[in-house]
C-alpha positions, 0 to 999 in steps of 0.5 A: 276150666272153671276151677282154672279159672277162679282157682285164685279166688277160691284159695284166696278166700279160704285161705282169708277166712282160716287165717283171719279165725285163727287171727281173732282166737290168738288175739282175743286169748291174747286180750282175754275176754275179761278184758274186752268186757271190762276195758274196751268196753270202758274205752268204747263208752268214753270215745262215744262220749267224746271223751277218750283224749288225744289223739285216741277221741279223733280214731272214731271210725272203729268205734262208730261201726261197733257200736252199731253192731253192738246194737244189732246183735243186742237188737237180735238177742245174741248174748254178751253182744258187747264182747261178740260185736268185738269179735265179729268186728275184728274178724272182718278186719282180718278178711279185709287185711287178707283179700286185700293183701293177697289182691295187693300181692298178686298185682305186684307178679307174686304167684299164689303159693309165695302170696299165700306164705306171705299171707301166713307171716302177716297173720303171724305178725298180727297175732302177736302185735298187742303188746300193752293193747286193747284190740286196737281197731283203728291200727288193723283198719289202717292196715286195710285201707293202705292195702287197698289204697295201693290196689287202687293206685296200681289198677288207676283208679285214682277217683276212688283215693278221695272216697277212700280217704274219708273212711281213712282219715277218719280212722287214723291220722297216719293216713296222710301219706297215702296221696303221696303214694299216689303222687310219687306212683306216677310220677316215676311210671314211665309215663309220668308227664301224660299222668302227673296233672291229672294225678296231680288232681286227684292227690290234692283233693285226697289230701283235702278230704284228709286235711278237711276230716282230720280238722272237723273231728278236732273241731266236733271233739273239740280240744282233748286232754293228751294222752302221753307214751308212759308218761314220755312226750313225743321228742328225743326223750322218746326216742331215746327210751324206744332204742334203749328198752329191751322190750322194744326189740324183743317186741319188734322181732317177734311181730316182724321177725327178721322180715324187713331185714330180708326185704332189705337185701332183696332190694334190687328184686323189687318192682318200681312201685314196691321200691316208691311206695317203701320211699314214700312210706317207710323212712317218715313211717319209722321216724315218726313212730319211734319219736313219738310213740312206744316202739314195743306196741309192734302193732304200729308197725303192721303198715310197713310190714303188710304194704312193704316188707312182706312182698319185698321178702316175697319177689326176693324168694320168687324170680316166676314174673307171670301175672297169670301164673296161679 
């Protein structure tokens, strides 16, 4: 009965940690280690300084949290604790993705063993992600915080999305679409009139911590030099080198495979809330990003592939429905 009980938890956990170590080797052989050494730490320095440049200086979240471990495992005498902070930080990225994906998964009806498929895609698309990268901290946090961003939304618990958007928004400005999921959450729920005022609260004071963080950084940071894709601003000149490089494609296939095409014709198989948070996140997520960023750093596209495409592929492969079934 007990192993009945807590059988989810168990696999899920273990499933999180194997996944996650493999996630980490294939990443850190992918960067290599000479260059985590060299390059992230160089990046590391300059972000602590105040001076990485815009938008990358107003990322701080990431950074703040290494360099305390950086400190803690020089404090304990672990060797090349610079190179060992970077690992150990982006192993408990890894298990925060993977709990959280597989909570997120199972709140959405899809029973463990098509979860923990699920799960395996996910660690294969954020294994091969670091295309013309460093190890990227604040993408894989991103990843995490819509994740539980989307458990929270879906158990309720609309008090803790502003608590949430602290962390989130001092992570990464790509955040600011999470009170949208949870206005647009509500109000198509069958429900909506009895929720939406008081739903109404809680994203507006989200989307104030947002607006409030993203602000004080710029002003603490102050004004930074812009950082430019290749040498291309964000505007139809991007865009246009984005759809024409072949890299682009070959990139986006082998993070993402064919996965978003088949959550697209699974469609009609989704749940409510999967199909309002694809509206609410996927069409801005991929006009932003291919007007103003390098499509074939694929890592940016984890987002919709953990909180959209995957359980949308998932509940077009499964018809079992029971929350209860493990």
């Amino acid at each position: 009965m007990f192993v009945r009980k807590y059988a989810f938890w168990m696999v899920l956990i273990v499933s999180a940690i194997l996944l996650s170590v493999a996630t980490v080797y294939a990443q850190v052989n992918e960067v290599t280690l000479h260059f985590i050494k060299n390059q992230q730490e160089k990046v590391h320095l300059q972000m602590m300084s105040g001076t990485a440049g815009n938008p990358w200086q107003y990322r701080i979240l990431g950074d703040w949290i290494v360099d305390y471990l950086i400190n803690l495992l020089d404090n304990l005498g672990v060797n090349a604790p610079k190179a060992n902070a970077y690992i150990v930080f982006r192993f408990m990225q890894c298990m925060l993705i993977f709990i959280s994906a597989g909570i997120y998964y199972r709140k959405l009806s899809i029973p463990l063993y098509t979860n923990l498929v699920g799960l395996s895609v996910l660690a294969w698309g954020m294994s091969h992600s670091l295309y013309n990268s460093d190890l990227s901290l604040n993408i894989f946090f991103d990843v995490g915080f819509y994740l539980i961003a989307a458990i929270f939304i879906m158990d309720g618990k609309f008090l803790l999305l502003p608590l949430l958007m602290v962390l989130a928004a001092l992570n990464r400005e790509t955040s600011g679409l999470i009170p949208l999921m949870l206005v647009f959450y509500v109000f198509f729920s069958k429900d909506s009139s009895d929720k939406l005022k008081k739903t109404l609260t809680y994203a507006t004071i989200s989307m104030v911590v947002f607006i409030i963080v993203f602000s004080g950084l710029r002003l603490f940071y102050g004004e930074q030099s812009f950082l430019t894709a290749d040498g291309y601003y964000p505007g139809i000149g991007l865009f246009v080198l984005n759809i024409t490089r072949w890299v682009t494609w070959e990139q986006l296939l082998i993070t993402l495979g064919v996965i978003p095409i088949l959550a697209i014709i699974a469609y009609p198989s989704w749940s409510r809330t999967l199909k309002v948070f694809f509206w609410v996140v996927v069409p801005i997520w991929f006009g932003v990003h291919f007007f103003a960023a390098l499509v074939a750093e694929t890592r940016l596209f984890l987002v919709p592939q953990a909180l959209i495409f995957i359980p949308g592929v998932l509940l077009g492969l499964s018809k079992r429905t029971d929350p209860d079934t493990i």
